[in-house]
N, C-alpha and C positions, 0 to 999 in steps of 0.2 A: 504494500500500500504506500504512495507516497507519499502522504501527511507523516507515516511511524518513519518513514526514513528519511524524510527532513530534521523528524523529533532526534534520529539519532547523531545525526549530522550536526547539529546545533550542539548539541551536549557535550559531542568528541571535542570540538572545537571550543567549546566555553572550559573542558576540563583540560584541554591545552593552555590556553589562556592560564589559567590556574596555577597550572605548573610554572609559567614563566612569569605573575606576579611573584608566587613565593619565591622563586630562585631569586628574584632582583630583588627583592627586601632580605633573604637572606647574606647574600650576597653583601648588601651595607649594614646589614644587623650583625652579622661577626666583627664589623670594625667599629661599630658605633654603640651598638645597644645589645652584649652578648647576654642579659640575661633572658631575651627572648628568642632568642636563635632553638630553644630544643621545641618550645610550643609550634617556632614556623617551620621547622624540620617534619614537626607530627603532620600539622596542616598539609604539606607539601607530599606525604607520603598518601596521604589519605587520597589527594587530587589525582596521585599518581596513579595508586587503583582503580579511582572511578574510568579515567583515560580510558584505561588498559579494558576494563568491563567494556564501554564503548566502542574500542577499539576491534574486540573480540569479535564483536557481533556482529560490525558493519562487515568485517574479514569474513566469517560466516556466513552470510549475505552476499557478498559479492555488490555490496553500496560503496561505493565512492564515496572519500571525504570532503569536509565542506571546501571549494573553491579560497574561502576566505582564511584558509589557515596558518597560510605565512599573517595576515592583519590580524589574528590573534595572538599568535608570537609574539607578534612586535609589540602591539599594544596591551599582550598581557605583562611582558621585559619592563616597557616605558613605563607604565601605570607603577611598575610595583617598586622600580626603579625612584621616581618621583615623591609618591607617598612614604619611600623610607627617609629619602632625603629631609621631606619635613616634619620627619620625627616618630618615635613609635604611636602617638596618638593617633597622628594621622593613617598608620598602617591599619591601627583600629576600626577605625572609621572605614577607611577602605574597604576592609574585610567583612565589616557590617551591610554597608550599602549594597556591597558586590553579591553578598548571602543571601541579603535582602531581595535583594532585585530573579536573582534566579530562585528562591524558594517558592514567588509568589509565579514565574513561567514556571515552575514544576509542577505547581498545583493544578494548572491549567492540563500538563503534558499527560497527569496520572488519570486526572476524567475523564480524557480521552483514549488513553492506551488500556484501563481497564477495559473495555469496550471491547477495543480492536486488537492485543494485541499481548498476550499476558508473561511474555517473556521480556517484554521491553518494558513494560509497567512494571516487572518485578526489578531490573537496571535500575529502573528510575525512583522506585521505592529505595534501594539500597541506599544510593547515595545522600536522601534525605536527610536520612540522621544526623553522617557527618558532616552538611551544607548546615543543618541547623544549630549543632555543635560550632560552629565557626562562628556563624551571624550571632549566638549569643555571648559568644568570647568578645568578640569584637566591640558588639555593644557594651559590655561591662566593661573593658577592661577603653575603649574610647573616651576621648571626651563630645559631650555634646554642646559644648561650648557654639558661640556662634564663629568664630574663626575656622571651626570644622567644616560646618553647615556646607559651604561650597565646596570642600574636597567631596561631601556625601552628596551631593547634589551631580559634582562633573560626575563621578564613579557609578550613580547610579544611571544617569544620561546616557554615557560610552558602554557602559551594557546594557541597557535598551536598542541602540542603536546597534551595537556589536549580534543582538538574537536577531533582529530585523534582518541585517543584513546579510548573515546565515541564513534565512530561510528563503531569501532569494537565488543565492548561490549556489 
């Protein structure tokens, strides 16, 4: 069906994304701020899996990955790159917004895939948890100061825009 293999195409792409914010926040978090380096190590592991679950399936499938997947690279690298620079709050935030923004396209992916598709709605269930585990790290440990407001406001926008233009791709 090709609504469940955009659904997967998007996902592979958002959990590459993924991998390349935490690599660039890791990446300035060993030199800047190591006491959070093993939380973004965990984070980064957890992305890794989901990827790879994704990964599997589309391979299985014989689906093609999304067109956009170098612009998730890059702009998963920049974003996480960025947000560490201005500080671990901001990584916070980040990780909120970023959590935020795809728990609520997940919610959308699982009422549609329980329908059509129960191997991809069970993908899409796994990763839930730890996408929800993140978003509430991020929010507790953030500030929601108004100085944040627009790092959660661009982060939330550039993955908006980043699912849109996966599902064209």
């Amino acid at each position: 069906m090709k609504e469940v293999d955009r659904i997967l195409r998007v996902d592979h792409a958002g959990e590459f994304a993924a991998i390349n914010i935490y690599r660039s926040q890791l990446f300035i978090a060993r030199h800047l701020y190591q006491d959070i380096v093993p939380i973004l190590e965990e984070m980064l592991s957890h992305e890794k899996t989901h990827f790879d679950t994704f990964d599997r399936i589309l391979s299985s499938r014989n689906i093609r990955h999304c067109y956009a997947l170098s612009f998730w690279a890059f702009g998963g690298a920049t974003l996480g790159f960025l947000t560490a620079l201005a500080g671990r709050n901001a990584i916070w935030v980040c990780t909120d917004s970023i959590e935020s923004t795809v728990l609520h396209h997940l919610e959308w992916q699982l009422d549609f895939l329980e329908k059509h598709d129960q191997e991809v709605h069970e993908a899409v269930l796994s990763i839930k948890v730890d996408e929800q585990e993140h978003r509430d790290f991020g929010r507790s440990q953030g500030s929601n100061s108004n100085i944040y407001r627009p790092i959660f406001w661009v982060v939330k926008k550039s993955t908006e825009f980043a699912i849109w233009l996966s599902t064209k791709l």
